[in-house]
C-alpha positions in Angstrom: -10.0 58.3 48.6 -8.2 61.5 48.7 -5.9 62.6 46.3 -1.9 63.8 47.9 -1.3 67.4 46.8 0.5 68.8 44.3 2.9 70.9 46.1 3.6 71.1 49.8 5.7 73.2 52.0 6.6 72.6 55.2 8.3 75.2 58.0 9.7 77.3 55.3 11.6 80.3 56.7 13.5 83.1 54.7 15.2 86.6 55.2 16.5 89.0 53.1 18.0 91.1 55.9 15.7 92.9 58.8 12.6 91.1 59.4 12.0 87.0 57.7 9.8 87.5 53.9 8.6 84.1 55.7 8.8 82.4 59.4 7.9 78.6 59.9 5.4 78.8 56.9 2.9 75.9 56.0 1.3 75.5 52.7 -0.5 73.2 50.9 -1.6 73.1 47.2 -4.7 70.3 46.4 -5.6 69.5 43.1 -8.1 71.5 41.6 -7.1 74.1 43.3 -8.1 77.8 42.2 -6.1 80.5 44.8 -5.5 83.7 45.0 -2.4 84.8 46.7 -2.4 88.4 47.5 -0.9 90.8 49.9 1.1 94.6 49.8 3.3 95.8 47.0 7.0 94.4 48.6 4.8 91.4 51.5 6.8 88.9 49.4 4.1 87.6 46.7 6.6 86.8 43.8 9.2 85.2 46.5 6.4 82.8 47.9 5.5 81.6 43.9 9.2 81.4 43.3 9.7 79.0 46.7 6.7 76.8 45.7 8.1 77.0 41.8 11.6 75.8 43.2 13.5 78.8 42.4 14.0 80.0 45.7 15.9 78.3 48.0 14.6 79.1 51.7 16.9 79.1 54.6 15.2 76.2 56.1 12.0 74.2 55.6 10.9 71.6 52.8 9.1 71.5 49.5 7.3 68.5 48.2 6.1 67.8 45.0 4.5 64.2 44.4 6.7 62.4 41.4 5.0 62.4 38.3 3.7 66.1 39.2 4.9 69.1 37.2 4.8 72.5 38.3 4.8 75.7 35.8 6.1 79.1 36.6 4.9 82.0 34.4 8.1 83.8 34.3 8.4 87.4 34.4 11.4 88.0 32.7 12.2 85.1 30.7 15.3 84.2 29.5 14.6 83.6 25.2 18.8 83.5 24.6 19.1 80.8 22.0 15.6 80.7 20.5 14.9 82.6 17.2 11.5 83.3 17.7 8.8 83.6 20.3 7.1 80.6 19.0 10.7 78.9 19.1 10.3 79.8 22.9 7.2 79.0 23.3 7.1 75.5 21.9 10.8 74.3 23.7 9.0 72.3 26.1 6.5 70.8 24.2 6.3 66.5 23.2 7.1 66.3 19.5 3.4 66.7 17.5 2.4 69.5 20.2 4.1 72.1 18.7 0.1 73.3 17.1 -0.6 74.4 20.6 1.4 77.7 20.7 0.0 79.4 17.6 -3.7 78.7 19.3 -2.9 80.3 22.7 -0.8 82.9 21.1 -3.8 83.7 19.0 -6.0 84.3 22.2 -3.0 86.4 23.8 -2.6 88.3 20.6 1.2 87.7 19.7 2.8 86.3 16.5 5.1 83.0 17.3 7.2 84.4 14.5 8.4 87.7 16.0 12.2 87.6 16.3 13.1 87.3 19.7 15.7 90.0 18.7 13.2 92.7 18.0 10.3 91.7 20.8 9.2 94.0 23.1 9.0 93.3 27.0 4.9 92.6 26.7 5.6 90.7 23.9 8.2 88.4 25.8 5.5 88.2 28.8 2.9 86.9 26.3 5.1 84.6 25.0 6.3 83.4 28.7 2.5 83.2 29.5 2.0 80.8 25.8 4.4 78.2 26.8 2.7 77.8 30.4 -0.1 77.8 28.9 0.6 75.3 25.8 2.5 73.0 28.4 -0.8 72.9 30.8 0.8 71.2 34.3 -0.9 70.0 36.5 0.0 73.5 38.7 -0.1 76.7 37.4 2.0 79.4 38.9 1.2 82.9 37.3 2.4 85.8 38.6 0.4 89.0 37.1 -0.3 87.1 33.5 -2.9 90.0 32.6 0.2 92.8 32.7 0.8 93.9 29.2 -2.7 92.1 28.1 -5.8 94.1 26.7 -9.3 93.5 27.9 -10.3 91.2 24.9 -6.7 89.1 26.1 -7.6 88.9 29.3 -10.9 87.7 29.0 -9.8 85.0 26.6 -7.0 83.6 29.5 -9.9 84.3 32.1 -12.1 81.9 30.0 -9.6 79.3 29.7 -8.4 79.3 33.1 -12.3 78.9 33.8 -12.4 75.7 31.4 -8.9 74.2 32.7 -9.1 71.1 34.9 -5.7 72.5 36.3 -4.5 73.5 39.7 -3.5 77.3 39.5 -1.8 79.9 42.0 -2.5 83.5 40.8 -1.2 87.1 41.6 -3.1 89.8 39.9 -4.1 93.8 41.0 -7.6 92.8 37.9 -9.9 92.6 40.8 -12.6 91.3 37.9 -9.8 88.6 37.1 -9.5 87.1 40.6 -13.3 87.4 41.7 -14.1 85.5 38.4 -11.2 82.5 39.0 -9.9 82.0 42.3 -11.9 79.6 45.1 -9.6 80.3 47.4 -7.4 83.0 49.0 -4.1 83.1 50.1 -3.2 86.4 52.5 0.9 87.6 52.8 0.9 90.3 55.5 4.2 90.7 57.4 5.7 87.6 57.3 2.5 85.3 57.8 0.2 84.1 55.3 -3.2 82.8 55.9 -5.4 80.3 54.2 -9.4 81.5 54.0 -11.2 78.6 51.5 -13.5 81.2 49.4 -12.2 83.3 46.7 -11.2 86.9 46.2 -14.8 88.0 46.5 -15.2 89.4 50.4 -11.1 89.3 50.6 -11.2 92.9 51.6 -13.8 92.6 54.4 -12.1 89.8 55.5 -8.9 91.3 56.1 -10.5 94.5 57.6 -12.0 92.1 60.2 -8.7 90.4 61.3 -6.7 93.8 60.9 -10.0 94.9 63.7 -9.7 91.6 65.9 -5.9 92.5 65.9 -5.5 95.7 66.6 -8.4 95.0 69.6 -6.1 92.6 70.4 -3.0 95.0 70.8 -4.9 97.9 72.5 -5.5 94.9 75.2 -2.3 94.2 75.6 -1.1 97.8 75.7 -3.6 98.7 78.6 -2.2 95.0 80.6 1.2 96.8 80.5 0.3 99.7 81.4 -1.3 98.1 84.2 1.5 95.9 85.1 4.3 99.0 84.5 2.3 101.1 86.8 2.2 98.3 89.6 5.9 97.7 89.5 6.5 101.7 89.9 4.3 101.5 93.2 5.8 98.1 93.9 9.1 100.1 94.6 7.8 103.2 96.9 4.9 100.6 98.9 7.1 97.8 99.4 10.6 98.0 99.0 10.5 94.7 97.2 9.0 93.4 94.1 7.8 90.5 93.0 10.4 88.9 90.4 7.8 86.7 88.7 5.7 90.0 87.7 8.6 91.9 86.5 9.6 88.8 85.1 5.9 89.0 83.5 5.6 92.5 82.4 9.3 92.0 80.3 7.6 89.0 78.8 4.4 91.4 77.6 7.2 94.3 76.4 9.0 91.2 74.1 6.0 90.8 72.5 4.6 93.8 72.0 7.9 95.2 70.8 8.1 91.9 68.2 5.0 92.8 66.6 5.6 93.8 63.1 3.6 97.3 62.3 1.8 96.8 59.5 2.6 99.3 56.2 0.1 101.9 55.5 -1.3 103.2 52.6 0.4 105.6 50.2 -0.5 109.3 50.8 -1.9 110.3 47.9 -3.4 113.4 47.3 -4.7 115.3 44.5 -4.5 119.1 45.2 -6.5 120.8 42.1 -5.5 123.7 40.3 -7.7 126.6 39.1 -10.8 125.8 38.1 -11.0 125.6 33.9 -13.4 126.5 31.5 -16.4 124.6 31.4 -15.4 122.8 28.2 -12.5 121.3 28.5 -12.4 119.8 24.8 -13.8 120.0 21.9 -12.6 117.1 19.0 -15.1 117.9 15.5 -13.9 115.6 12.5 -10.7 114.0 13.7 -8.8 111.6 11.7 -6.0 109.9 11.6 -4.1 107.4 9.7 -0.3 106.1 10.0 0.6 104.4 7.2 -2.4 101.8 5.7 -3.6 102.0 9.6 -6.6 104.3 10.2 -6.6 105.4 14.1 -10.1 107.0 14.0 -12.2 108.7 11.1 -14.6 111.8 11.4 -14.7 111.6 15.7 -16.4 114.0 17.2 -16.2 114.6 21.3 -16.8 117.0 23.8 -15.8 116.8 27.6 -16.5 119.0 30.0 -14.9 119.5 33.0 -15.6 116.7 35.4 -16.1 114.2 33.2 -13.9 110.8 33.7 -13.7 109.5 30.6 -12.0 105.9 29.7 -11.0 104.7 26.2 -10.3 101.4 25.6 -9.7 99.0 22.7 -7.0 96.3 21.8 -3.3 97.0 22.1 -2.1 99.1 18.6 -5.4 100.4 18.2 -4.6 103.8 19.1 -5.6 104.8 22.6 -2.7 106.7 23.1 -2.6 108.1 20.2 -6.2 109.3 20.2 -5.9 110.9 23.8 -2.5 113.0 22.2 -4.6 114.5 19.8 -7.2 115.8 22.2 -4.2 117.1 24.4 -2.6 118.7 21.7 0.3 116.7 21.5 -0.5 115.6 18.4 -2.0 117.0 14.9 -4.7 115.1 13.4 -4.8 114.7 9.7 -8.2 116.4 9.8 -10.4 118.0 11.6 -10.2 120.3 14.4 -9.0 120.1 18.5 -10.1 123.3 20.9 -8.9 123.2 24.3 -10.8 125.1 27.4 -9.5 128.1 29.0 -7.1 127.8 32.5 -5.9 124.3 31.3 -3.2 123.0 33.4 -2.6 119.1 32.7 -0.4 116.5 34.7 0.0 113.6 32.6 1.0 109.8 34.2 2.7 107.9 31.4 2.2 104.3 29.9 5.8 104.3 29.3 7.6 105.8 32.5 8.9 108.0 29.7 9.9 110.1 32.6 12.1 108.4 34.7 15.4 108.2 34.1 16.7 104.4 35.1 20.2 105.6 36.0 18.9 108.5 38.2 17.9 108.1 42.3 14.6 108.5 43.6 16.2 111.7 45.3 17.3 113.2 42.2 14.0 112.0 40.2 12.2 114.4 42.8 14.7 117.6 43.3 15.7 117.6 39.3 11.9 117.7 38.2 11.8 121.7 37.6 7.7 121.5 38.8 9.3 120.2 41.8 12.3 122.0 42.3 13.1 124.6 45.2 15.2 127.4 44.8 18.7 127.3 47.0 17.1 123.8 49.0 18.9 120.7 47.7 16.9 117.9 50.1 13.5 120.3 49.5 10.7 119.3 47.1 7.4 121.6 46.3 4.5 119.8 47.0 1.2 121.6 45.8 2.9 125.1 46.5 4.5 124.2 50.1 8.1 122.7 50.6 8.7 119.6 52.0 11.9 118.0 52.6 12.4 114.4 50.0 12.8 111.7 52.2 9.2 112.9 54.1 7.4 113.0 50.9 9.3 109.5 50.0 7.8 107.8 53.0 4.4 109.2 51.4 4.8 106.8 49.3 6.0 103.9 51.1 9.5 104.2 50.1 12.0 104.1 53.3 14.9 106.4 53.5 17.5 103.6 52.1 15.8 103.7 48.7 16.0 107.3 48.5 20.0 107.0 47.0 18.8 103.8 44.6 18.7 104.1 41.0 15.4 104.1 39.9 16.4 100.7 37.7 16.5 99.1 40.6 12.7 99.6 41.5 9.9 97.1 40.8 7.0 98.0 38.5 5.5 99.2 41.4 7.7 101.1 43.0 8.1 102.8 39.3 4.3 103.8 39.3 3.9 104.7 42.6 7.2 107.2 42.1 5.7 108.3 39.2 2.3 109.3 41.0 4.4 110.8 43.5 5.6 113.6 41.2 2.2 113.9 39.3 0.9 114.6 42.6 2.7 117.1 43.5 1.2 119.4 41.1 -1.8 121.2 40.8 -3.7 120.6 37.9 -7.6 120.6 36.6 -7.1 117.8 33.6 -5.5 114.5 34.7 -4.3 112.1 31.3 -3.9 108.5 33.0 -2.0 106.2 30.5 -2.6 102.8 31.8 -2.0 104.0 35.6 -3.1 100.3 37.4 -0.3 98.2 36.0 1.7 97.0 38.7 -0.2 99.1 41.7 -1.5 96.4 44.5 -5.5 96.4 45.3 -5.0 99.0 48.6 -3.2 101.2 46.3 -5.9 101.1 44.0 -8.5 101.4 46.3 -6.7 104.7 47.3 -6.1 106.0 44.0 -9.7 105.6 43.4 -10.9 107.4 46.1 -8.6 110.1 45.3 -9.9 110.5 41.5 -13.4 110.2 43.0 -12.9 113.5 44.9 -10.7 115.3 42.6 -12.3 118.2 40.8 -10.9 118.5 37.9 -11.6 116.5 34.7 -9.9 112.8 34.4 -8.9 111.0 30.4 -8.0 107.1 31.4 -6.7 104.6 29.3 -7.2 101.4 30.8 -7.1 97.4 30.5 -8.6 96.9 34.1 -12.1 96.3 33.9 -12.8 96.9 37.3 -11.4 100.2 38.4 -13.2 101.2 34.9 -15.9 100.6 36.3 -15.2 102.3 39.4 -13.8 105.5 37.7 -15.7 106.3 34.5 -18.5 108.4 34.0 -18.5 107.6 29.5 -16.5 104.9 27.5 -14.7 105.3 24.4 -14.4 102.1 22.3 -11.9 102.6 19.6 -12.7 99.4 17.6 -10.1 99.5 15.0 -10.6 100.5 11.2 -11.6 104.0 12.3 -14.3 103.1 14.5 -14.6 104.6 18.3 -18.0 104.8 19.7 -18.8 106.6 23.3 -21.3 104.7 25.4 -22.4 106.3 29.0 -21.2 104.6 32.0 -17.8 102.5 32.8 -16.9 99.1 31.3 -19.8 96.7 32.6 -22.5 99.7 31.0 -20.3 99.2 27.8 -20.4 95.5 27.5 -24.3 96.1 28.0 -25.0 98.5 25.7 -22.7 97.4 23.0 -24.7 94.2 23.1 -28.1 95.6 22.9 -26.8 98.0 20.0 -25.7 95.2 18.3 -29.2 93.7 18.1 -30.5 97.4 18.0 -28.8 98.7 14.9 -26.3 96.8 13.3 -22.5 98.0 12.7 -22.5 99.6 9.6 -19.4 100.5 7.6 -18.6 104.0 7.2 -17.3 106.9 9.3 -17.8 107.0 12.9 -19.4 109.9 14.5 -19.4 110.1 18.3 -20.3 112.6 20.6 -20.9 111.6 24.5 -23.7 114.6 24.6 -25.4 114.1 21.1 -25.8 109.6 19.7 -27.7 110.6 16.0 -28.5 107.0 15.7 -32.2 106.3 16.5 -33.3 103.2 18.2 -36.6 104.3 18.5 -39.5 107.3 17.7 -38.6 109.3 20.7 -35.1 109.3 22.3 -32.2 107.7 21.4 -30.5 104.5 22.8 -27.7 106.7 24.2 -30.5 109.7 26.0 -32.6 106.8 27.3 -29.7 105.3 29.3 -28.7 109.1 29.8 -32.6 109.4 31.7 -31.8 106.2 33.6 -28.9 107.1 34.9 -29.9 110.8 35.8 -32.1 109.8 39.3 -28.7 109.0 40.9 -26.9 111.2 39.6 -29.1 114.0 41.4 -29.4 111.7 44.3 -25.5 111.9 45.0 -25.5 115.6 44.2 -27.9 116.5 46.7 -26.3 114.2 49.6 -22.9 115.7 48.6 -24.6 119.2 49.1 -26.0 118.1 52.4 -22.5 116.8 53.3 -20.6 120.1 52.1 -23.6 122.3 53.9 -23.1 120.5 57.5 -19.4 120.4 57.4 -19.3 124.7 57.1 -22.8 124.2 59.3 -20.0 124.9 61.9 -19.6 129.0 63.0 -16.4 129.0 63.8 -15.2 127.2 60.6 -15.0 130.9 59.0 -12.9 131.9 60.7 -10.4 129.6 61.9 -10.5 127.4 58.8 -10.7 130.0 55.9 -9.6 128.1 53.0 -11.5 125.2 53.5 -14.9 127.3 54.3 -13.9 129.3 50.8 -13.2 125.9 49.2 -16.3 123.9 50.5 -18.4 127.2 49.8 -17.5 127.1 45.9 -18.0 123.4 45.8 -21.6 124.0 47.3 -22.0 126.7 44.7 -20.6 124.1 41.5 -23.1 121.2 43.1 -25.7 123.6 43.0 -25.7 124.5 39.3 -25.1 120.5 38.8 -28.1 120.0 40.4 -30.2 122.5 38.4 -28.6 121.4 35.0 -29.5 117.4 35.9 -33.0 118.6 37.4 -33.7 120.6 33.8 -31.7 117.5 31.7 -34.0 115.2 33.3 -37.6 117.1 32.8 -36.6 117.8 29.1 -36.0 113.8 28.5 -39.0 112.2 30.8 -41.0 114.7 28.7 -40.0 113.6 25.0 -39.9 110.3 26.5 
């Protein structure tokens, strides 16, 4: 017998002014349900959870839930007024004797119930927001970015339990790892509709790349039938003197509906225009340590990076990420030990903390006031990598419209916040990118965008990151600060880590004591011959000079052209050096590799 649903809405329509968030929308929620309900930055995401959590009220429609059946809402901002502590919070809702629950999730989301609710921080809040849904377990879960604000060893802990729950969940992430691991099914918000595909986030993307296809196929037929039809009603008038009413009739019809179809938002512009080439080594870290108060943030580290590298640190929250990449920048002193930046440094930095942004100012003033930015004697001008260009153009970059432009930037969402920050760090040239935690809050086709842009830029990248995923996508070495001192560098992104931390730990087991790392030099033997770190070093080497010898190919038949020199000069200058850097890349890998296979 089939069991009735948990939640059901039926025609649900809502506008907040120009076109409807939703028109005549149909939903249905069975038990055991495991969705994924994504969609663009702004589509309406958060509205649709707040409708189906009954905190939206839509302008017409119904929403069912079956008596007996309760529905949880992770909120985003909670309201803690009246409770002394998160655990206070946490545990309101709770039967008398339950109470044990919150101090078990909150040790998996790494928070302590007794905080003060006076002296939490935002993340801290969220966490605790996230316990109590969690602690309460309805029979629907509505969670609405729940891995914001959580490290990797938090998130996989809620990814675990959501894996193990027998309850219904609804989930809005960007942690592409998070939603490919949970979610069975997939709802879509583009432009007002939303559509239902019953398989999980995996293949999302090339699903909606084929209906984006069918529809734009769709509207090119349509455009040439009204072409058609527009240039028969011209000729109609010179041949006969009299039309047909039903056809003109017909072809008004067609312009209604092509004139009602919503244009779907592109992607934000980015672009990464790269400064003067620097030094070769960017940094070089001998004997670094660090200790505030009876914390130690690292002991006797060692690294070198050399331009190009993308490396990615991670570790728990508090365990000094941040602080670690301000020492290499020379932000901040270590208590030891020694930091020597490269030559021709120029650095753009995107920070955890939107440090930068000033709540009370407009996204107009954000732009024109930022002195990398300004433009002599032009109030509505911004520079943009050298060349002016007037705000509300580079706004739209962005995917902010001209309205926003006079807003206060408090009245932006998270994502509008990054995506305005990435808008003045792009501006800039630079050769050494610092990215503080730069995924929070950006959708999946932002991401995708700011990947490709990192993947192309020629400078050197330092990322600090929870997000498993665009980790693995990004990183060429892994720093794992481990706490007590301990950071090790492992070759390779996130998944390579998790690998080769397990094998190490069967390898050579954690001994206590400083911690030397060097992503060029691991002193720990595994073996008579090379180490653990050059043998994945020689495994990895075959695709490396794979993709440097197609992306010389590439470089070599896009100046192939004769005329390139001389009508594109910059780009034939640019593409020439690039051939040029490849080429030494190539020899180094070629020479790297012969030197291991032969100790090996």
């Amino acid at each position: 017998m089939a069991r009735a649903p948990l939640l059901q809405l039926s025609g649900i329509s809502l506008t907040f002014g120009g076109n409807p968030v939703f028109d005549d929308l149909d939903l249905v929620v069975q038990p055991g349900d495991r969705v994924a309900l994504v969609g663009r930055n702004g589509s309406g995401k958060s509205t649709l959870m707040k409708v189906m959590a009954g905190l939206v009220e839509p302008d017409k429609g119904i929403r069912v839930v079956p008596p007996g059946v309760q529905v949880g809402y992770m909120e985003q901002d909670p309201d803690l007024s009246g409770f002394e502590t998160l655990g206070d919070y946490a545990a309101s809702m709770l039967p008398a004797g339950e109470e044990y629950k919150v101090p078990m999730v909150a040790e998996g989301l790494k928070f302590n119930p007794e905080t003060p609710v006076a002296t939490a921080s935002g993340g801290e809040r969220r966490r605790a927001a996230l316990a109590k849904l969690m602690a309460e377990a309805p029979e629907l879960m509505l969670l609405d970015e729940p891995t914001n604000h959580l490290d990797i060893q938090a998130i996989e802990w809620l990814e675990a339990e959501l894996k193990d729950t027998r309850t219904a969940f609804v989930l809005i992430s960007h942690d592409r790892a998070f939603l490919r691991a949970l979610t069975r099914a997939t709802l879509w918000i583009d432009r007002g509709q939303v559509r239902r595909r019953e398989s999980g986030f995996e293949g999302f993307e090339e699903w909606r790349e084929t209906v984006w296809a069918e529809e734009d196929e769709a509207r090119h037929k349509l455009d040439r039938k009204i072409k058609a039809e527009a240039k028969w009603a011209v000729e109609g008038i010179s041949a006969r003197r009299k039309r047909n009413q039903g056809r003109v009739r017909a072809l008004a019809a067609l312009r209604d509906e092509r004139s009602s179809q919503i244009r779907r938002q592109g992607t934000a512009a980015l672009e990464l225009e790269s400064g003067p080439q620097s030094g070769k080594k960017v940094i070089e870290a001998k004997g670094l340590t660090k200790i505030f108060g009876n914390k130690q943030i690292v002991r006797d580290f060692d690294l070198r990076v050399l331009r190009g590298d993308r490396i990615a640190f991670v570790g728990p929250n508090g365990v000094g990420k941040t602080t670690l990449l301000k020492m290499l920048t020379g932000e901040l002193a270590p208590d030891q030990g020694t930091v020597t930046l490269g030559t021709n440094l120029e650095v753009a930095i995107f920070d955890q903390a939107r440090a930068k942004l000033d709540p009370e100012a407009t996204l107009w003033d954000s732009l024109t006031n930022d002195p990398l930015m300004r433009v002599s004697g032009a109030s509505d001008q911004v520079m943009v990598r050298g060349n002016p260009k007037h705000v509300i153009a580079y706004l739209k970059d962005f995917l902010f419209d001209e309205r926003q432009a006079r807003a206060p930037v408090k009245s932006l969402s998270g994502g509008e916040k990054a995506r305005l920050l990435l808008a003045r760090l792009m501006a800039q040239p630079s050769n050494l990118l610092i990215l503080d935690e730069p995924t929070n809050d950006l959708d999946v086709e932002t991401l995708d965008l700011l990947q490709d842009i990192l993947g192309d830029y020629d400078g050197t990248v330092l990322l600090v990151s929870h997000d498993r995923d665009f980790i693995d996508r990004i990183a060429t070495a892994t720093v794992a600060l481990e706490g007590n001192g301990i950071a090790t560098a492992y070759p390779g992104g996130w998944s390579d880590y998790a690998a080769q931390r397990g094998a190490l730990a069967v390898e050579m087991p954690t001994k206590s004591g400083s911690s030397h790392v060097n992503l060029r030099a691991d002193v720990k033997k595994v073996a008579e011959g090379l180490t653990f770190t050059e043998r994945k070093r020689l495994e990895a080497l075959p695709a490396i000079i794979a993709k440097l010898e197609a992306e010389i190919n590439k470089l070599t038949d896009f100046i192939s052209d004769p005329a390139m020199f001389t009508t594109e000069p910059v780009k034939f200058r640019k593409a020439s050096e690039a051939i040029a850097e490849r080429q030494a890349a190539l020899a180094a890998a070629e020479e790297e590799w012969l030197a291991l296979e032969e100790r090996a």
